[in-house]
Structure formats: structure tokens, C-alpha cells
C-alpha atoms as one frame of an Amber mdcrd trajectory, in Angstrom:
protein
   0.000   0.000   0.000   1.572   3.481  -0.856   1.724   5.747   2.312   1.853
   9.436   1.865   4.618  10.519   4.298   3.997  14.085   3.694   2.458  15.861
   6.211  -0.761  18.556   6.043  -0.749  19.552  10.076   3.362  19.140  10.167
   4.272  22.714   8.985   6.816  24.278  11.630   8.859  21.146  11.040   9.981
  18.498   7.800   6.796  18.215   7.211   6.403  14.796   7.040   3.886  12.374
   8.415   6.433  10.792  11.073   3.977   8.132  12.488   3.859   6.373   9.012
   7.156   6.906   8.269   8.413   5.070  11.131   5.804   2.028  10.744   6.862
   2.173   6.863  10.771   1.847   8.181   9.596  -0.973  11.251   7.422  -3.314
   8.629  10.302  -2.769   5.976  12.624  -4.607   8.485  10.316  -7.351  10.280
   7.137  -7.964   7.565   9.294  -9.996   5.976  10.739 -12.347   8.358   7.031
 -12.513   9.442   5.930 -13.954   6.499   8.477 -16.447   6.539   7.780 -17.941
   9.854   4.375 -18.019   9.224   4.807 -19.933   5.960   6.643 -22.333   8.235
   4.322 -22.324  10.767   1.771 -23.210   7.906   3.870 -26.123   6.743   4.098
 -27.583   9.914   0.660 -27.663  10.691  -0.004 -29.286   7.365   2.837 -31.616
   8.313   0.645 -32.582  11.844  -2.717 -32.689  10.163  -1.044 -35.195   7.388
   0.108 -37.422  10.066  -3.257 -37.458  12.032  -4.430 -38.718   8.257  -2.144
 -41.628   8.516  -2.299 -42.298  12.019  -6.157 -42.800  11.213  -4.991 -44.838
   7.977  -3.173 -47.235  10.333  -6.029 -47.559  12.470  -8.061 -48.450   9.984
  -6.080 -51.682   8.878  -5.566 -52.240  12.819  -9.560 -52.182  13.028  -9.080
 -54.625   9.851  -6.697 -56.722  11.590  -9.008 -57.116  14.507 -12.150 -57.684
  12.496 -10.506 -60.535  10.689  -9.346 -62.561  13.900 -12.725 -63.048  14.993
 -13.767 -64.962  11.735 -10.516 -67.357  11.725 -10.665 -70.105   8.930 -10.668
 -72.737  11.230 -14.181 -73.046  12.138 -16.176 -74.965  14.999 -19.271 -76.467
  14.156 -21.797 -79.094  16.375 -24.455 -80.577  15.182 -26.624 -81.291  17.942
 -28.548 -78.781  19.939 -27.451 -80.181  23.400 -23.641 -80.017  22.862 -23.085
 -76.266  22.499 -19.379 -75.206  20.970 -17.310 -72.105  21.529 -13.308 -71.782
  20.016 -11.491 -70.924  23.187  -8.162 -71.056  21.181  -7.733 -71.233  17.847
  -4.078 -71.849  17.664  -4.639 -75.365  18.871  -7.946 -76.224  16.645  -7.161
 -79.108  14.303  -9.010 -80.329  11.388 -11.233 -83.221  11.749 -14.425 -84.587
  12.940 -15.412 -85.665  16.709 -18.917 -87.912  17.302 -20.352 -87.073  20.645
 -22.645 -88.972  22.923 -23.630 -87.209  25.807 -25.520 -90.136  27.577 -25.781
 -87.806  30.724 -24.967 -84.619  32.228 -22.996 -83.405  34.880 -25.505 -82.617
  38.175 -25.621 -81.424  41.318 -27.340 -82.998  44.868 -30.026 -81.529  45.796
 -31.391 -82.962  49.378 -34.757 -81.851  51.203 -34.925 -81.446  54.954 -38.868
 -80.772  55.068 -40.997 -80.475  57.617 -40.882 -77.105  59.759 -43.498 -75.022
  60.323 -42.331 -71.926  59.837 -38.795 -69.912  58.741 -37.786 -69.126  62.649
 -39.054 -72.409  63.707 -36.598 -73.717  65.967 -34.144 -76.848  64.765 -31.790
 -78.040  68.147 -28.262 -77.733  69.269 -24.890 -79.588  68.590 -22.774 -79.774
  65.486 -22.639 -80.491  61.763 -19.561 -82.417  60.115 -19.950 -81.025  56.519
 -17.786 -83.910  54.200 -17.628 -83.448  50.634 -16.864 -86.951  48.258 -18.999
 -89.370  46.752 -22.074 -91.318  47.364 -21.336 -94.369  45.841 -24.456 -96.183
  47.418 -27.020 -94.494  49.268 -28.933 -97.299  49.898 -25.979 -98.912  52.050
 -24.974 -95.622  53.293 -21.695 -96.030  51.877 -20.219 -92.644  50.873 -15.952
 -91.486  50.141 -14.739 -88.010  50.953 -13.226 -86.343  48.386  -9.650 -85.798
  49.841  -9.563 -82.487  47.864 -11.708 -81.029  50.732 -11.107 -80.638  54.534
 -14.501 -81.702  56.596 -15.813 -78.758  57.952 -17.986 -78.220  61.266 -21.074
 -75.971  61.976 -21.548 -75.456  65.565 -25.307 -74.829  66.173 -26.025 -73.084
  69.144 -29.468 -73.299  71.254 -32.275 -71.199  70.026 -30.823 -71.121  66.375
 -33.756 -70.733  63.427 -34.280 -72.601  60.491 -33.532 -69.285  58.249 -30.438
 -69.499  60.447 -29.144 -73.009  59.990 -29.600 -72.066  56.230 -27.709 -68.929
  56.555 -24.554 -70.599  58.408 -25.127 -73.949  55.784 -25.121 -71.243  52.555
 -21.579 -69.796  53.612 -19.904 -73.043  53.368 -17.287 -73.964  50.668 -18.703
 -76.335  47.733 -23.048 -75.883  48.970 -25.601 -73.252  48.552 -29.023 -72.973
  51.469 -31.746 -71.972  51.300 -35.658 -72.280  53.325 -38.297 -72.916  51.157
 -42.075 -72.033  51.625 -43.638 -75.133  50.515 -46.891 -73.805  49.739 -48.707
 -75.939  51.952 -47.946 -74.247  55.363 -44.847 -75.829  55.978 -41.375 -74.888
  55.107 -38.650 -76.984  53.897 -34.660 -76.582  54.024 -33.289 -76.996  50.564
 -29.184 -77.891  50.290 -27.600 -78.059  46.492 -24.016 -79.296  46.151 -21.393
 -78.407  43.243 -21.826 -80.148  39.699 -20.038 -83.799  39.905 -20.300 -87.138
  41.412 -17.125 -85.871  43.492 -19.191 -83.272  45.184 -21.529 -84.910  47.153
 -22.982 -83.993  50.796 -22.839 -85.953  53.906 -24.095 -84.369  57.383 -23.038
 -85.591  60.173 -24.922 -84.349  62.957 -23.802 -84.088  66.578 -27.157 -83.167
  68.862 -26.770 -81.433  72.566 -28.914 -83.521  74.505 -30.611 -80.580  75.944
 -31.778 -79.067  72.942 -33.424 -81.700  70.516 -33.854 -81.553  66.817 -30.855
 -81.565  64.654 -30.696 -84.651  64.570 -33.166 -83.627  61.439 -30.100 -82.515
  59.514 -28.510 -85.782  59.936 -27.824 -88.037  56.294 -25.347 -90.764  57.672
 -27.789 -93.490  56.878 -31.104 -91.147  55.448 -29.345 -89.860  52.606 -31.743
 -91.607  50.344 -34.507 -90.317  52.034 -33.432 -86.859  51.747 -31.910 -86.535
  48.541 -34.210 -85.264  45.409 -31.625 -85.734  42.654 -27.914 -87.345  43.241
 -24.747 -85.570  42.082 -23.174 -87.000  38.988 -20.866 -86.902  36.397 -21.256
 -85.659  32.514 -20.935 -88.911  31.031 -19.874 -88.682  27.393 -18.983 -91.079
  24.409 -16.150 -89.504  22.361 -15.836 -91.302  19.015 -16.617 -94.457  20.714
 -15.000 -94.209  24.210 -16.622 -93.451  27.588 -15.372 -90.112  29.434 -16.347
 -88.632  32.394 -16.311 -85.150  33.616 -17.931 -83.308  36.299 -19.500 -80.163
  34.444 -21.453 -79.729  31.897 -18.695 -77.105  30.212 -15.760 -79.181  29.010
 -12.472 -77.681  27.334 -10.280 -80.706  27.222 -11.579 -82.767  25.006 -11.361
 -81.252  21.092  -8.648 -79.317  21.381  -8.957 -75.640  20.819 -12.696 -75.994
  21.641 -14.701 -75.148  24.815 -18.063 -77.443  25.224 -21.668 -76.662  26.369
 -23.451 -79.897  27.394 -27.262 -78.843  27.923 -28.937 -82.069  27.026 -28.375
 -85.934  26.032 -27.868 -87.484  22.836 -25.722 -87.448  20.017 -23.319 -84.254
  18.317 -21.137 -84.204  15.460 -18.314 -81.580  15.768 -16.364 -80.696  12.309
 -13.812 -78.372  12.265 -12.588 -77.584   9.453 -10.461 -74.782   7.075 -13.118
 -72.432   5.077 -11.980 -71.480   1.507 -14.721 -68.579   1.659 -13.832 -66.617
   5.080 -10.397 -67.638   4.180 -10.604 -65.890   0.554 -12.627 -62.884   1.936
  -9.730 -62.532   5.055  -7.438 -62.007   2.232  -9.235 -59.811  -0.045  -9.908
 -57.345   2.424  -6.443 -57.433   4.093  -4.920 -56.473   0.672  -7.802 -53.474
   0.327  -6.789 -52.267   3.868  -3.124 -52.617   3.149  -3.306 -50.745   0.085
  -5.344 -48.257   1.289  -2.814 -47.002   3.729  -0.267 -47.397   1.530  -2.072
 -45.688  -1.368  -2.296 -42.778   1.601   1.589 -43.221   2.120   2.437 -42.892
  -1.211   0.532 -39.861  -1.488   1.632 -37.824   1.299   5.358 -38.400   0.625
   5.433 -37.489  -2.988   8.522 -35.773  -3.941   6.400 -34.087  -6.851   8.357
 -35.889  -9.832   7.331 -36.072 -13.403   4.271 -33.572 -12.821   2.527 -35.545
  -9.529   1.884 -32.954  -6.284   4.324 -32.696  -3.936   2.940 -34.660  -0.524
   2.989 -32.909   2.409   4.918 -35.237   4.551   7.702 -35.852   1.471  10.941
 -35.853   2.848   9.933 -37.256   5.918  12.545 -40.334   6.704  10.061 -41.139
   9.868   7.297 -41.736   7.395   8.800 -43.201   4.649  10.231 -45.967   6.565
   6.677 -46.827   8.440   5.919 -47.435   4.571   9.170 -48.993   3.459   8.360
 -51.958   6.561   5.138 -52.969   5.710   6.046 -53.186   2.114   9.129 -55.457
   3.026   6.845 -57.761   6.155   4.556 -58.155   2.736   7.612 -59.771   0.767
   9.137 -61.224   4.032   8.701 -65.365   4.678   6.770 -66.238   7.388   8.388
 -68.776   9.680   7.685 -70.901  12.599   5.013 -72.684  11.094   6.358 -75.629
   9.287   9.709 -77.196   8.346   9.950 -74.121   5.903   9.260 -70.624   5.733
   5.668 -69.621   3.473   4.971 -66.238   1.451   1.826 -64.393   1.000   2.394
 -64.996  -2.357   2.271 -68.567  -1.938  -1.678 -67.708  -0.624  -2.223 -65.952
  -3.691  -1.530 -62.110  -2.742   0.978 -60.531  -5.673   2.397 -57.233  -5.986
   1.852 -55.113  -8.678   4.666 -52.644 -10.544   3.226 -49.345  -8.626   3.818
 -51.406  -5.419   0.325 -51.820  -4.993  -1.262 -55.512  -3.741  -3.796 -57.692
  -5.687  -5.180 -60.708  -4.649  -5.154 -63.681  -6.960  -7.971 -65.898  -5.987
  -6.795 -68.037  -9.325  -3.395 -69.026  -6.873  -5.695 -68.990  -4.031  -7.594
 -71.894  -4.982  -4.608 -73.656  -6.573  -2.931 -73.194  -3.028  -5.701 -73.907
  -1.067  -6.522 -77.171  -2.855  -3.135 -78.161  -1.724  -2.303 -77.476   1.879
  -5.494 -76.040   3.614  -3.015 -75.852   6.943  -0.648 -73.579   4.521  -3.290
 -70.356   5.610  -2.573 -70.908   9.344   0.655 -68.676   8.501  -1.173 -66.113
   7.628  -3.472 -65.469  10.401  -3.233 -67.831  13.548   0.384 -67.852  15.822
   1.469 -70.832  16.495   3.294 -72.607  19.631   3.854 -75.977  19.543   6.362
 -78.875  20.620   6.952 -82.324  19.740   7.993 -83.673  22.558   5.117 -85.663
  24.416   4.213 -84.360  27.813   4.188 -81.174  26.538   1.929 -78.714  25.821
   1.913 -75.092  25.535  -1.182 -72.428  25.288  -0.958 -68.564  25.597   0.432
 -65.626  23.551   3.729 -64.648  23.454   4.672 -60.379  23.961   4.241 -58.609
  20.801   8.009 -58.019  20.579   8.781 -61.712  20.394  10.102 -63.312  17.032
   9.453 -66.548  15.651  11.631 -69.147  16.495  12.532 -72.634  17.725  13.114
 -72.069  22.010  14.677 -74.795  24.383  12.737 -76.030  27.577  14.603 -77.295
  30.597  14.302 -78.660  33.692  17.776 -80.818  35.220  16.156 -83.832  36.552
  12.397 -83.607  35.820  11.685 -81.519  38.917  11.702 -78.596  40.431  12.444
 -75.368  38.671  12.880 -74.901  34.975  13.868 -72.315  32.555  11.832 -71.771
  29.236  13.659 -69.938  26.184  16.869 -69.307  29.043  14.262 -67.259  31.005
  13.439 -68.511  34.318   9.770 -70.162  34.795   7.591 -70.129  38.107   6.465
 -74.171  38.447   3.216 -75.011  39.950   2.555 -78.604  40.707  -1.278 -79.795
  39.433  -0.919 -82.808  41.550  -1.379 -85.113  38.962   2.092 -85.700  37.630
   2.386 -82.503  35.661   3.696 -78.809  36.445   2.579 -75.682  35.075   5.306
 -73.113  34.296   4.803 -69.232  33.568   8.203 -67.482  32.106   9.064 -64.903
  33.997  10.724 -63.157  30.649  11.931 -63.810  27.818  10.930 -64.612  24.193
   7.914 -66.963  25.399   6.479 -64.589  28.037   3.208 -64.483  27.706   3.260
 -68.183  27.233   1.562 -71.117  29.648   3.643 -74.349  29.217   2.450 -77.651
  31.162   5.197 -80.628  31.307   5.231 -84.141  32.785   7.118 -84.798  35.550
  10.549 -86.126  34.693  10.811 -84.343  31.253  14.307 -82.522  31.545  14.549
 -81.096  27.841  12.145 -80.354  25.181  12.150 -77.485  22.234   9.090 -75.458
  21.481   8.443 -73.179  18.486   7.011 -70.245  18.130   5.401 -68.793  14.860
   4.135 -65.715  14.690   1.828 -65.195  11.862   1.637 -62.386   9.456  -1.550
 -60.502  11.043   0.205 -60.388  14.240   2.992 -59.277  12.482   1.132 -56.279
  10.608  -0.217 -55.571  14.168   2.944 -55.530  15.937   3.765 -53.064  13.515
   1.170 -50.891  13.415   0.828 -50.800  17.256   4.482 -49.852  17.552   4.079
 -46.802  15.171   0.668 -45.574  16.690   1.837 -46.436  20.670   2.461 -42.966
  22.812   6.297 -43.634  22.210   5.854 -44.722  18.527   7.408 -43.222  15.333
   4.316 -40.893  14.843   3.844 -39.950  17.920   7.605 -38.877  18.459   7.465
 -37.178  14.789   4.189 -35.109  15.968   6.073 -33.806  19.253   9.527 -32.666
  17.012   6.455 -30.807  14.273   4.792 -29.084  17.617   8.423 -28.498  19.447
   9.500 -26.363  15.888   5.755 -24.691  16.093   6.538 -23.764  19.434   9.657
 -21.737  18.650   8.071 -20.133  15.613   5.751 -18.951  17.586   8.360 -17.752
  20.356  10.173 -16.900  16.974   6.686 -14.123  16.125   6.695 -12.867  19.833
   9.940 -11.785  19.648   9.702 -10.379  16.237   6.582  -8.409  17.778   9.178
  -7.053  20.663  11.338  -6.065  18.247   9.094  -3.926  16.455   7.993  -2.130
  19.010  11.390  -1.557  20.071  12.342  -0.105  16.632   9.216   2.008  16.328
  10.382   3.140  19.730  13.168   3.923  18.371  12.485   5.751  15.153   9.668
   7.715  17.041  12.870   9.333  19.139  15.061  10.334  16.831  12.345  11.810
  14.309  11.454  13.463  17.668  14.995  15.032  18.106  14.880  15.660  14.216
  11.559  17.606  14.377  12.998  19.394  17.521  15.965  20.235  15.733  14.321
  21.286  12.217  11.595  23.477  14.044  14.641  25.387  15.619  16.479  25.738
  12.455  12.918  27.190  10.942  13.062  29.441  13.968  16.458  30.687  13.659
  15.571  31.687   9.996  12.560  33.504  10.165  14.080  35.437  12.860  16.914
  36.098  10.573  15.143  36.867   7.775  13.094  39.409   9.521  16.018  40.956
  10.737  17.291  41.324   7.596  14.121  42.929   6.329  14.159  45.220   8.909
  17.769  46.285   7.834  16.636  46.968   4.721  13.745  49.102   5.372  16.432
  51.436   7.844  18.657  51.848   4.985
């Protein structure tokens, strides 16, 4: 904008407008360096809103990732309505098929101690031995205590109701009490064990002579009196052969599979590899993937042979999160086999722009030949061949696949698993549990016979974990995006200490300027002074002469 520095009201002095003057001088010197820290400032802020973009892109295959897992191609199916079947791991499912016969179901004792007339009726004095075990014949009163449980002894005192016999009875380990209103004016006392043949009831009652009526409570030799239904076991046919178990929820037969027994009779379970959820999986991993790297590509441009320049181009931080999952794409996948597999042994190819397409032509083909081949892909995998053990859980994020020694000198005591120490705990049936207390197989549960010294377990991680490892790491508080977002706002920060400044310095200079025009003025206005007095002096000469 032009500025008109001459001044109408200025007349004893230059004559100049001084006020514009010195802003015209000030903005001369710091407009400039202005405008370039605010195109900075504008770059940067396109630089943080670009990587919000990909941080969102990454999410979005990380929300893929997660949507996939839940539909693994390993699936679970039962056949009968009375054998319900959930995967409770499905790194240890295993094609085949499994015939079920549940001939019974897993139950609990209920006995019946009727009779009272009313909930604060009065029952006696003494004691109750509460023993937990099995009835093995009512009729003849002949009953084995579970050596899991330690008998345990109500003391009843005189005066005590029936609501609170129940109460004391209900707050026992392995039983629930309750009183029940009959209906018919009396009231009854209603005791229900645990599920299982092993969790059976016995009473034995010891009455104080001077307050009659436990006795009542007493099943020694009246258990079949009082009992309403018996506690038993689940009793199941598996492809022929006669199990037992003592709930109705089983997770150690079919591996990999957790079992809902709600009725008898007979249940086919088939698991099996889908082609279809397998295929799908597949196709929409490869649209995620190249969706964020579509988003990659874009941002980093370097503006080449016409093409925008990206916003984030130049950027080594963001380059390289593309650069990775590019090369995990290409990378073999190992601990799943004798030999490494490819995704583009499953059928996913690359094209020339970099780009993924999946061939469901080589799908097939693959498929057709090794099902288990797709297992790489999606599901880790722990394993070991040695019998006597077996290993469940999932190893830290940061662990790498790999082939891992268990060891344990002698077959007892303390082990070490992958060189990390393990805490043992003994399941009392000739087996130990051990949790690694570090180490590549943290994470990891590993169960081992007694007397097993050595053994070697692998570890495969497959590629979804993979992608999510990496994803996770460069969208985590500490991860590459998260650091490269602080450096952007740290450098917006000092551009904007950079304007503050520049703001002190201007009105420092216009400061400045203002005094010495001041002095200027002061000094002109003088000078004027002087020469209008010598000018009329001058004139007045004349006129004497």
C-alpha cells in the first residue's frame, strides 16, 4: 500500500507524516521475516494434520486386523442342539471330525430337609460335620470323601432358626441354602451341592442332649430319604470311548474348543479350514493394506514427473513406516512348518506401482493343496513335539518366531523356558505348570510331565500379528508418529516464540524511530526558527537603509 509521508498539520517542522514513516521503516525490516515464519508455521501444521491422516490410515487396517481374527478359517461347528461349541483357542484347533454322545450330564445334589413349620421355627443344638466326596451307594450308606476337601464343622447353638441353619449352611465352601415355603404351610430346608459325582454332601450331625432336633439334619444313613436328585458326572462317548467329567462345560476334550453340554444325545463336531472366510480374510487385508499405503504414497510425494508434492515428502520417519510394511509383505513367514511360506504362496501378488492384488486363481490352486498352509497367515502358532508337553498362551508382541529350548535338570523342580526362568506349579497329577518370567515366550503357559528334563518349542508368529505388531508400535504414545508429531509441535513452538519476539522487536524499533524523528523535528523546528528570525532581521535592515 503506498503511504503518503507528507504531512498537512506538520508545517513548523519536515513536514512529514512521522507516524507512518516510522511504521513504513519498522514493517520494511520485520514484515518480511514474518511472512516467513508463518509460511513455516503453515507447513508444519499441514505436516501434523497429514500425520493425524495416517495415524487414522493405520487404524483403519488395525480395526481390519481385529475384524478378521474373529472370523478365523478354522471353524467350529456341532451338530446337535445339546452339545453347544465355543473356540477358546484357535491356535490349537485341528481339522477333523469328533462324534459325541452325551448319555448324561454333569448334576448337582439336591437334598430336602422338610418339615418345619415356619422360617424361625426352631431346629436343636450340637454340630454339623460337613464332608464333601462321593455317594457311591445311598442305599448302604456307603459314601468317600473327596480328599480335595477338609470336613468342615457348623456349631449350632441353642435357640438357632431354620432361616439361620440355612444362613450358616449357605456360607460353606462347595453348597448353597436356602428355606423354602412349601406352599402348603410348611417350610422346607433346601441344600444343592457343586456339579459332579465328586461333590456330594454328607451331614453328620452331633445333637446337645438338651436341645433336641438336629438330629433332622442328619444323612449318615437317610441320605436316600433326603436326597431329590444325586450328584453325577457328565458322562460322554467320544468317538466311541466313555469319558467322564464333572460339568457340563468341558475344554479338554477337542482341542482348541470349549463345550456346552445342555442335554443328552448325540453331536457331530467338524472343524474344518473355510476357503470362503479364508478368501474374503485375504481380499480385504490387501484393500486395507493398500489403502494405507495408497495414503503413504501420497503424502510423501517428492512431486516428480508432474505428480503434487505430498505434504509429509521428505519425511525419513514416514517413509520408513511405509518402506516396513512393504518389506513384512515380501518377508517369509516362519515358525510354522519345516519351511518358511509367502503371502504370495496364498495368492496375494504385488503389482509394478507397489500396490497388492489378490489372486484368488493361486488362491484356490494353493488352497486345494495345503489347507493348513493359511494358518501362517493369520493364527500364531506354539507348539512342541515332545510328548508331555503342551503349551497355550500368547507370546509379547516383541517376540520373534523361532525354535526355544525347555529345561528342567532332573524332571523336577524349577525350569527355565527360552533361558528365562519359569515359576512351576505342581497340578498334583504328575504334571507342572510353568509361567516365564521373561523372555521370548512370556506371555506363554507351558504344562510338562514330571521327569521331562529337555524339550524345544516353536514359536510362529503369523503375518496378522505381524502387521499388528507393527502398526501398534508406530501408533503407541512412544511410537514413530507420535515422536514425529512432538519434534512438528516443538519447531511450532519456537516459531511462535520466533513471532513474539519479532513483535518485541518492532515495538522496540518504532520506539526507536519515534525518538530520533522526535529530536529531528525538535531540531528542524529550531532551524525554521532561527531563519525567520533572521530573515526578519534582515528585512528590517533593509527598510532602515
Amino acid at each position: 500500500m503506498d503511504v503518503d509521508i507528507l504531512s498537512t498539520l506538520n508545517k513548523n517542522g519536515s513536514g512529514l507524516n512521522l507516524s507512518q514513516l516510522t511504521a513504513s521503516i519498522v514493517a520494511a525490516e520485520i514484515q518480511p521475516k514474518q511472512r516467513a515464519i508463518e509460511r513455516r508455521m503453515d507447513a508444519t501444521d499441514l505436516s501434523i494434520s497429514s500425520l493425524g491422516q495416517l495415524r487414522a490410515g493405520l487404524d483403519k487396517v488395525a480395526t481390519a486386523v481385529s475384524a478378521i481374527n474373529v472370523t478365523p478359517i478354522l471353524s467350529a461347528v456341532s451338530s446337535g442342539t445339546g452339545a453347544g461349541i465355543t473356540i477358546s483357542d484357535k491356535s490349537k484347533l485341528v481339522e477333523g471330525k469328533t462324534s459325541l454322545n452325551v448319555q448324561s450330564l454333569a448334576r448337582r445334589q439336591v437334598l430336602e430337609f422338610p418339615g418345619f413349620g415356619a422360617t424361625d421355627a426352631v431346629v436343636g443344638a450340637g454340630t454339623i460335620s460337613v464332608e464333601i466326596g462321593v455317594w457311591v451307594d445311598p442305599l448302604t450308606n456307603d459314601f468317600a470323601a473327596n480328599p480335595a476337601y477338609t470336613p468342615q464343622t457348623l456349631t449350632i447353638a441353642p435357640g438357632a432358626t431354620l432361616e439361620e441353619v440355612a444362613a450358616q449352611l449357605d456360607g460353606l465352601e462347595g453348597m448353597s441354602a436356602r428355606v423354602l415355603d412349601k406352599g402348603d404351610g410348611t417350610f422346607s430346608l433346601g441344600v444343592v451341592s457343586e456339579l459332579g459325582a465328586a461333590n456330594g454332601l454328607r451331614f453328620t450331625v452331633t445333637e446337645d442332649p438338651l436341645n433336641t432336633g438336629l438330629a433332622a439334619l442328619d444323612t449318615v444313613t437317610t441320605t436316600s430319604t433326603k436326597q431329590i436328585q444325586a450328584a453325577t458326572d457328565a458322562v460322554i462317548d467320544v468317538d466311541g470311548l466313555t469319558v467322564f467329567r464333572a460339568s457340563n462345560t468341558v475344554t479338554d476334550l477337542i482341542p482348541g474348543v470349549k463345550l456346552d453340554l445342555t442335554a443328552t444325545g448325540v453331536a457331530n463336531i467338524t472343524i474344518e479350514r473355510d476357503r470362503e472366510t479364508a478368501a474374503d480374510n485375504l481380499d480385504f487385508l490387501v484393500s486395507s493394506i493398500n489403502e494405507s499405503l495408497t495414503l503413504l504414497k501420497t503424502l510423501t510425494s517428492r512431486g516428480t514427473n508432474g505428480a503434487d508434492r505430498g505434504a509429509l515428502a521428505g519425511d525419513r520417519t514416514v517413509e520408513s513406516i511405509g518402506e516396513r510394511i512393504r518389506a513384512l509383505v515380501a518377508a517369509p513367514i516362519s515358525g510354522h512348518g519345516e519351511s518358511a511360506t509367502y503371502l504370495a504362496d496364498m495368492g496375494i501378488a504385488t503389482n509394478r506401482d507397489g500396490s497388492l492384488r489378490f489372486d484368488r486363481n493361486r488362491f484356490d490352486s494353493s488352497f486345494d493343496a495345503n489347507p493348513a498352509l493359511f494358518d501362517a497367515a493369520f493364527t500364531d502358532s506354539l507348539s512342541s513335539e515332545t510328548d508331555g508337553i503342551t503349551i497355550v498362551g500368547t507370546p509379547l508382541g516383541t517376540s520373534v518366531s523361532g525354535t526355544f529350548p525347555f529345561s528342567r535338570p532332573g524332571g523336577v523342580g524349577s525350569a527355565t523356558i527360552g533361558g528365562a526362568p519359569a515359576i512351576g506349579t505342581g497340578l498334583g497329577n504328575g504334571t507342572t505348570r510353568f509361567v516365564p518370567l521373561g523372555g521370548p515366550l512370556m506371555g506363554s503357559v507351558v504344562t510338562a510331565t514330571d521327569g521331562i528334563e529337555t524339550a524345544d518349542i516353536k514359536f510362529g508368529r503369523s503375518f496378522m500379528s505381524l502387521l499388528k505388531s507393527e502398526i501398534d508400535s508406530a501408533l503407541s504414545s512412544s511410537g514413530q508418529i507420535a515422536t514425529r508429531e512432538a519434534q512438528l509441535q516443538d519447531k511450532l513452538q519456537l516459531e511462535e516464540d520466533s513471532l513474539t519476539a519479532l513483535d518485541a522487536k518492532a515495538e522496540k524499533l518504532t520506539g526507536f524511530y519515534s525518538e530520533k524523528f522526535t529530536a529531528m523535528e525538535v531540531a528542524i523546528a529550531s532551524l525554521k526558527s532561527t531563519g525567520t528570525y533572521l530573515t526578519n532581521l534582515i528585512a528590517s535592515w533593509n527598510k532602515s537603509t
